[in-house]
N, C-alpha and C positions, 0 to 999 in steps of 0.2 A: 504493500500500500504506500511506503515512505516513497520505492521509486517511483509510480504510477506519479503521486504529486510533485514528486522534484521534475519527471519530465514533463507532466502538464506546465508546470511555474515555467519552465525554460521555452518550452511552447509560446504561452501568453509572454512571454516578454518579447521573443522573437516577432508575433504577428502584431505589437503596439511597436516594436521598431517601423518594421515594414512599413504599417499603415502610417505613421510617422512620415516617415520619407516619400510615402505615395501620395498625402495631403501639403506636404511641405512643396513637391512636385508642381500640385496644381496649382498651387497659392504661385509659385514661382513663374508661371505662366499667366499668370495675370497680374502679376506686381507692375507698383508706379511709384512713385513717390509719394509717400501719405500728404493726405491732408485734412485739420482736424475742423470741422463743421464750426462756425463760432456759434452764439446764440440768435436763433433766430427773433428773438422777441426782446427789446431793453423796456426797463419800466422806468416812465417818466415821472421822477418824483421829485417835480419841483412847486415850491411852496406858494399856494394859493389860497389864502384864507377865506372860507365861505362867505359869501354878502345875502343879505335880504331873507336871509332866515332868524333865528331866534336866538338870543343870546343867553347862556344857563349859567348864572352864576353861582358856583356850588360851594358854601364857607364852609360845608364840613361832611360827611362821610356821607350822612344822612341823603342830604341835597347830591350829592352826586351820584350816588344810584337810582335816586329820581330823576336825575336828568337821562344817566345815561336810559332808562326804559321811556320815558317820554320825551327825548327830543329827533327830531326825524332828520333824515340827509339835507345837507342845505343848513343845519344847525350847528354852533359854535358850543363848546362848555368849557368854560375859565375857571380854573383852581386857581385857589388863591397862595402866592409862594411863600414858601416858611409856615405853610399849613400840614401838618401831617395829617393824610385823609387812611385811618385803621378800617382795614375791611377786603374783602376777598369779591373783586368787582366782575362783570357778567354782562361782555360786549353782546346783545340780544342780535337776533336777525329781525331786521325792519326790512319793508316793500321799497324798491330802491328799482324805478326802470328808468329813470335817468342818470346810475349810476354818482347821484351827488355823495358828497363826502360830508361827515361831522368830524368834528377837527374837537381834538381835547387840550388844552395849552394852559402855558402860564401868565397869571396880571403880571406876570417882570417880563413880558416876552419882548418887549423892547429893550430888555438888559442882555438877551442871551446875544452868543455872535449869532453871526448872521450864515443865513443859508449857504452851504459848501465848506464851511468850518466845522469842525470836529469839536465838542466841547467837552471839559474839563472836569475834575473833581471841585476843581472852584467856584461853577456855574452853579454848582449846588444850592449857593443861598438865591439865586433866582429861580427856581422852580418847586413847586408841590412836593412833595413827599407822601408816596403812598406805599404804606405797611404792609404786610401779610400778616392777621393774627398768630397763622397756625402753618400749618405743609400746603395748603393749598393756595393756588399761584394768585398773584396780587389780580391779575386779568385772568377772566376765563373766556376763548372764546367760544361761542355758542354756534351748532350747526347753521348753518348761511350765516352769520354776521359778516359786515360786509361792508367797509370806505369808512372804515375809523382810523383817522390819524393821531398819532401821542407826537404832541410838540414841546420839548423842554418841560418832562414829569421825568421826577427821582423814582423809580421802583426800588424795594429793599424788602424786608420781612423780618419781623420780631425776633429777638437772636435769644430770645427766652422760650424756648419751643422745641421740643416741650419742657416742662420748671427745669431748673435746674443745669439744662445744657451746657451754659458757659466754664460748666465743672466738668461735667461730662465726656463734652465734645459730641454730643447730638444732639448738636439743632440741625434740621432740616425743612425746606421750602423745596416744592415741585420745579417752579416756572415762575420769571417774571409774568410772562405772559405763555398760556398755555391752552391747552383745547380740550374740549370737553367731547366724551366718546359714544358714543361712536360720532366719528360727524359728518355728515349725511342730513344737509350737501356741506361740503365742505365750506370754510369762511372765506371769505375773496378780498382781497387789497386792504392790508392792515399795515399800513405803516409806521414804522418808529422812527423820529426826526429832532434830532440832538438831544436827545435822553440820556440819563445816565441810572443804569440799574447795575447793582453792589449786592454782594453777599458782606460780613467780618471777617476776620479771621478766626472765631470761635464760630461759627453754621453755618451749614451747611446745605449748598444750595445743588438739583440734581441739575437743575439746566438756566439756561438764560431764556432765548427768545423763540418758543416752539416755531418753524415759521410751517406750521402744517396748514395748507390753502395753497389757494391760487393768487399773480400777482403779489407776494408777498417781498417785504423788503423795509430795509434796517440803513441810516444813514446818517453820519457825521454822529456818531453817539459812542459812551462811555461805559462798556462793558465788563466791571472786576470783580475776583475775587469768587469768579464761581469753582468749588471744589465739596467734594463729595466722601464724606467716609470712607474709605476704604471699597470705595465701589465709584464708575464712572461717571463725569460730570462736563457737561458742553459748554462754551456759549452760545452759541444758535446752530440753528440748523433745521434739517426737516428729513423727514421718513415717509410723510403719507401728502405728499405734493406735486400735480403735472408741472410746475413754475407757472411763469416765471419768477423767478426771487433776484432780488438785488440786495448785496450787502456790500457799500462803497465808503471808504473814508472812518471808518470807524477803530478805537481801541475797544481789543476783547483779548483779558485776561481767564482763560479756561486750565483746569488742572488737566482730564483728559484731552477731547476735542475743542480746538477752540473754534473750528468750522468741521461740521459732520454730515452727509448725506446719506439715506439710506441706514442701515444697520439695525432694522427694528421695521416695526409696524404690520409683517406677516404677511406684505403685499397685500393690503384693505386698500380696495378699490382700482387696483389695477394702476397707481401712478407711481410714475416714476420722475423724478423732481429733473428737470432741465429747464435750456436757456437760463443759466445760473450766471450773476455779472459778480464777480467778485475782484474788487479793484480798490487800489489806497487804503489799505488797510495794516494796523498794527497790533500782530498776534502776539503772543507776551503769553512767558511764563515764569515767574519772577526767579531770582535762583534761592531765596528762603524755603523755597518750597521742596529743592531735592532733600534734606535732611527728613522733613515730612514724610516727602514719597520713598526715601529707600532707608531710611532709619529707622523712625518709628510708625511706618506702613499706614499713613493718617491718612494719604492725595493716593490717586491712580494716576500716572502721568504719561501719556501716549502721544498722537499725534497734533501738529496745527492746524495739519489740513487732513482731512480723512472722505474718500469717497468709495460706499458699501455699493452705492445705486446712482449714479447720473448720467444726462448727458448734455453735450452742450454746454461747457461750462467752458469762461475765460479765468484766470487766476492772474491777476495781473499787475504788477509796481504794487505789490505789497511789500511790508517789512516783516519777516518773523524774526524771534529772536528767545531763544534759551530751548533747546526739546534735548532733555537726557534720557537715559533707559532707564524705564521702570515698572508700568505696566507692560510697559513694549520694550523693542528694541532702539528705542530712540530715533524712528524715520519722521523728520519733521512733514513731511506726505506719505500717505499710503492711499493707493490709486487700488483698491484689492477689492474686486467685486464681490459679493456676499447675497448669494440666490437665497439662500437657507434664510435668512434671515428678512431680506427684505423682499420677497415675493420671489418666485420663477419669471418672470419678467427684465431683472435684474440687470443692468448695463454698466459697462465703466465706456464708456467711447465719445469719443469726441471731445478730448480734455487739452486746452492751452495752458500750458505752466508758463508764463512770458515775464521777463523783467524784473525779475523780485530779489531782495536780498532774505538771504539766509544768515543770522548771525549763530555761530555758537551751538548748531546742531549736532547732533552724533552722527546723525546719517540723515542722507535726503531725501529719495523717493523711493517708496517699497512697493512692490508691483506683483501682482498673481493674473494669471494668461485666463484662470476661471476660477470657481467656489470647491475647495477642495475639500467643501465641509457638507457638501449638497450629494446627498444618494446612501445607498447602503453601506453599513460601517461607521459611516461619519454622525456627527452631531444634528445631522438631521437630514437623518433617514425617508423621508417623505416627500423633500428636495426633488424632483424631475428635470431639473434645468441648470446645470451647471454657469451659466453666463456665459458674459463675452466682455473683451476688451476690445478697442479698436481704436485706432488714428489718434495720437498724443503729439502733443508739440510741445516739447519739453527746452525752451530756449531761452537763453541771456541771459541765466542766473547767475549769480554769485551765491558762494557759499565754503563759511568758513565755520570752524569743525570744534567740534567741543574737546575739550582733554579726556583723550580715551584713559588714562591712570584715574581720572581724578572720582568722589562719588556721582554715581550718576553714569559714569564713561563706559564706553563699550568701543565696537568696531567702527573705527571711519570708513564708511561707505555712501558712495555718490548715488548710482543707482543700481538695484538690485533688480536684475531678472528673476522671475519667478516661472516655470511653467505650469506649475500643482497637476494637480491628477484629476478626470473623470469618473468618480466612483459612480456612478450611472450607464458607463460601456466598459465595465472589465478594469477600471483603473488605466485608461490613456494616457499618456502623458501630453500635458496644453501645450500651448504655444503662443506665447508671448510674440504678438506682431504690430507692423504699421506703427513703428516708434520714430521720432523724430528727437535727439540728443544734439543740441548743435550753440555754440558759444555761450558753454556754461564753464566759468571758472571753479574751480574745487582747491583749496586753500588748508593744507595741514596744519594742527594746531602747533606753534611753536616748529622745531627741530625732530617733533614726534611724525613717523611715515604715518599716513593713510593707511588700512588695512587693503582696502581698494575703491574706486573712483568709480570701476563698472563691475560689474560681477554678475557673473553666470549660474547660477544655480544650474546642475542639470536634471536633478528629479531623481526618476528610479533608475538611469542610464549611467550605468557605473562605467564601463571602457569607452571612450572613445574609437573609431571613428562616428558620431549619429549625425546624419545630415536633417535639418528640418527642428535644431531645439527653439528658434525662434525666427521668423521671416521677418523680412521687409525693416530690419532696423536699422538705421540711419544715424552714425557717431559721427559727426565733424567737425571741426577748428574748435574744439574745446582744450582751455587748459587742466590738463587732470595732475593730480599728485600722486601719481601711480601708472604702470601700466594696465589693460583691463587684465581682469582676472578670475579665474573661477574653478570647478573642482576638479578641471583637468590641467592645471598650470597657467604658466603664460605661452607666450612666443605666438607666432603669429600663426602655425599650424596650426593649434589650439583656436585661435580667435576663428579660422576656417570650418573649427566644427561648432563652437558658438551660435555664430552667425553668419556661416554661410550661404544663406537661402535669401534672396534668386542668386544663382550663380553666372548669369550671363549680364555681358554688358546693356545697356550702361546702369542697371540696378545691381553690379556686381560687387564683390567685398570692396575692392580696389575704389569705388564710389561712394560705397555706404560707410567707409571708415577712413576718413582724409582730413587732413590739416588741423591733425590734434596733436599737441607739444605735451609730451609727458614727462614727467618728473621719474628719473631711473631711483626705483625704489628695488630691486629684485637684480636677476645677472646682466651687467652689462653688458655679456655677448650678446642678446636677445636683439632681434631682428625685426623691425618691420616695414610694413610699405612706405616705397621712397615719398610718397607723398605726407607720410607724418614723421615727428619728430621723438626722437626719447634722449633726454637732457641731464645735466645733473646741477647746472645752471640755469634755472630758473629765476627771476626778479620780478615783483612786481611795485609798481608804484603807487600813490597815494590813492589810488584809483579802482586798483588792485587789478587793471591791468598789467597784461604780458609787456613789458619795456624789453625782452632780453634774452633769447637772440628774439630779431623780427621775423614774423613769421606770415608776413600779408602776403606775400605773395603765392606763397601754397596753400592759404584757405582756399574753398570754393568759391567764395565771394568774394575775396578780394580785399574782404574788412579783416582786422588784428583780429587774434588767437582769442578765445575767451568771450568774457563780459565787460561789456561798455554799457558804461551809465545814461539810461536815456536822462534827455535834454530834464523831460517831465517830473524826473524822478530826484535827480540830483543834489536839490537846496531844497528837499521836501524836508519839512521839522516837523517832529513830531510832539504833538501836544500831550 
């Protein structure tokens, strides 16, 4: 019986090569150049203050749950600032076919900045403050609510909750603003517009800004201090949303995600959250917090950017800044679809990573080809649909590396191939395609090497030669601090079985891997195509551009090695 299974096992591994290289084949026959869909839908959310409706002025808790049930679209309601309004509030669904808006705002709203500014923990004393008694979120929204905007209100929650917490360490609040279930129909255009919602440092808050609806979106506002016992904690995001969502210009300090789609919700209603704009924004994880999360096991601290289910998203001239290993492995992005969890529908495709600084990451972007947790065996077994990845444009980054010794530290890694397995056909192995890597700088911490900059995961494929572990990826004029690397070495025979698919010109290795300068971390014999570099003189300047050697002229473009700092981005301060 032992030999019957040792030569079925050798069997099924041989026919998941095979069919490997026979779908790596096809793919190969119709390879181009990716390219990643942007959003086809932006929400426009610029500030119009309702006229010729009713004006609700609400002095105290009481007064503004009456208003919000009795004022209609077209209606304004003014809290009054330096008011704390104590109470678990309840956006209702009103008739609404002219789609008007009520706007909820503060009497200082001539104090706050003004529209396309970011505001502050010191805007504070011009805005309301509304409490949570208890766990349950300061807003609740109601099936259809629908064109409420929050202009300059403080959300936060009773840090006494329940008695005694502040000794404890469990207090816990759901959601600033959050949604009430089932909801059906879902809530439509709920905007947040220079708010600033806070947990303490003593409670414990599970998330920031549910954005479960459609049209949904968060702008120029002040998101901190959301963390979670010993268990996961967001600032915004969404699970059960077709978009579009905009979240521009805003700080959010999150202990887990500080932006998260997807990873829950069970796939209820069939959406999956696209046309995502997420742009100027400052993701923040403070570093008081690692002692927390790997000392005394208080925070879960995972990724900035995390997407279980989307499509259609731009990611773009954000700042992140602090992500160690702890929950995770410290990937300031995980691009890693998750069918199990948030529906068989489930997509990661059509993802722009463009322009962003990465301060002080362990690792960049963590990547799976499909759900290796979707089908028999796995954590959820019921699963029929493994996902899909597709078309990333992963370009311009900068990104410098957190101290792998120090706590908190783990492997410096830029980005990880992932191909995970099919436990729905036998356990296949995926295939991580249609990637796009191209002048992103990677920056080692101090004098310490990089572990690696690219890295190949191979799966269950222990020997090399396997043609087909990942199609159509595209490495170019990036500066790396390493060369790539994965479980079959380096050299460039290796990188041949990598990623050698399509192997004909002009989509050939010799095109998909050109005018990248790498930093000689490994044997200096090692060899690659004349069109890239391996160095052990590296420089870079204030800029943290490549100064050294010049390397424009063997880019594809023509443009220096790495990340350049857009115009846009440059002398952006952050409040």
């Amino acid at each position: 019986m032992r030999v019957y299974r040792r030569i079925g096992s050798v069997l099924m591994k041989r026919f998941c090569k095979s069919l490997l290289v026979i779908l790596a084949l096809g793919v190969a026959a119709l390879a181009q150049k990716p390219v990643a869909e942007l959003p086809r839908v932006y929400i426009d959310t610029t500030y119009s203050l309702p006229t010729g409706g009713t004006t609700w002025a609400a002095h105290n808790a009481r007064q503004f749950s009456s208003a919000l049930l009795s004022s209609v679209p077209g209606d304004v309601i003014v809290l009054d600032a330096g008011v704390t309004y104590t109470g678990n509030f309840q956006l209702p669904k009103k008739s609404n076919p002219s789609n008007n808006w009520i706007y909820i705002t503060s009497s200082n709203y001539s104090s706050l900045p003004a529209p396309g500014t970011r505001v502050g923990i010191a805007d504070s004393v011009n805005m309301p403050k509304v409490v949570s008694p208890g766990n349950a979120p300061d807003f609740l929204m109601m099936p259809g609510a629908n064109h409420f905007r929050f202009v300059g209100v403080e959300m936060t929650a009773n840090s006494d909750y329940p008695p005694g917490c502040p000794t404890t360490r469990n207090c816990t609040m759901a959601n600033f603003i959050g949604i009430n279930y089932p909801p059906n129909p879902l809530p439509d255009s709920i905007f947040v517009d220079r708010c600033y919602m806070h947990g303490t440092a003593t409670q414990d808050i599970q998330g920031g800004f549910l954005m479960n609806g459609s049209n949904m979106a968060i702008v120029d506002s002040y998101v901190d201090d959301v963390h979670y016992l010993a268990a996961d904690s967001w600032g915004v995001g969404a699970n059960i949303s077709p978009g579009p969502i905009k979240i521009v210009n805003n700080f959010i300090a999150a202990s887990s995600e500080n932006i998260i789609f997807g990873g829950g919700g069970g796939g209820y209603g069939g959406h999956l959250p696209s046309d995502i704009e997420i742009r100027n924004n400052y993701l923040f994880k403070p570093l008081s917090w690692v002692p927390l999360s790997m000392t005394f096991h208080k925070l879960v601290v995972k990724n900035a950017f995390e997407c279980k289910a989307c499509a259609r998203v731009i990611f773009d001239s954000n700042t992140i800044e602090n992500v160690w290993a702890g929950g995770q492995l410290g990937n300031a992005v995980g691009l890693t679809v998750r069918t199990g969890q948030s529906g068989n529908f489930a997509v990661v495709n059509d993802i722009s990573i463009t322009n962003n600084v990465f301060k002080n990451v362990v690792a960049f972007v963590n990547t799976l080809a499909l759900d290796d947790t979707c089908g028999p065996g796995g954590p959820y077994p019921n699963c029929t649909n493994p996902g899909s990845q597709a078309r990333w444009n992963i370009s311009n980054n900068l990104v410098t590396y957190f101290d792998p010794n120090a706590l908190g530290g783990n492997r410096n890694i830029g980005i990880q191939f992932h191909p995970s397995i099919d436990r729905n056909h036998g356990n296949i192995g995926g295939q991580v395609h249609d990637v796009i890597f191209q002048h992103n700088t990677l920056i080692p911490f101090g004098s310490t090497p990089c572990w690696a900059d690219v890295y190949f995961d191979v799966g269950n494929f222990t020997t090399p030669p396997v043609n087909g572990l990942t199609s159509n990826i595209w490495i170019n004029d990036n500066v790396l601090c390493k060369q790539p690397y994965g479980a079959w070495g380096y050299q460039l025979t290796q990188l041949a079985n990598y990623m050698g698919v399509p192997n004909k010109a002009p989509y050939d290795l010799s095109a998909r891997f050109s005018g990248n300068v790498m930093l000689k971390q490994s044997d200096p014999t090692y060899t690659w195509t004349p069109k890239n570099l391996a160095t052990q003189t590296l420089v870079f300047d204030g800029q943290n551009q490549l100064t050294s050697p010049d390397w424009t002229a063997k880019t594809t473009d023509g443009a220096q090695a790495g990340y350049s700092s857009p115009a846009s981005i440059r002398h952006r301060r952050i409040r």
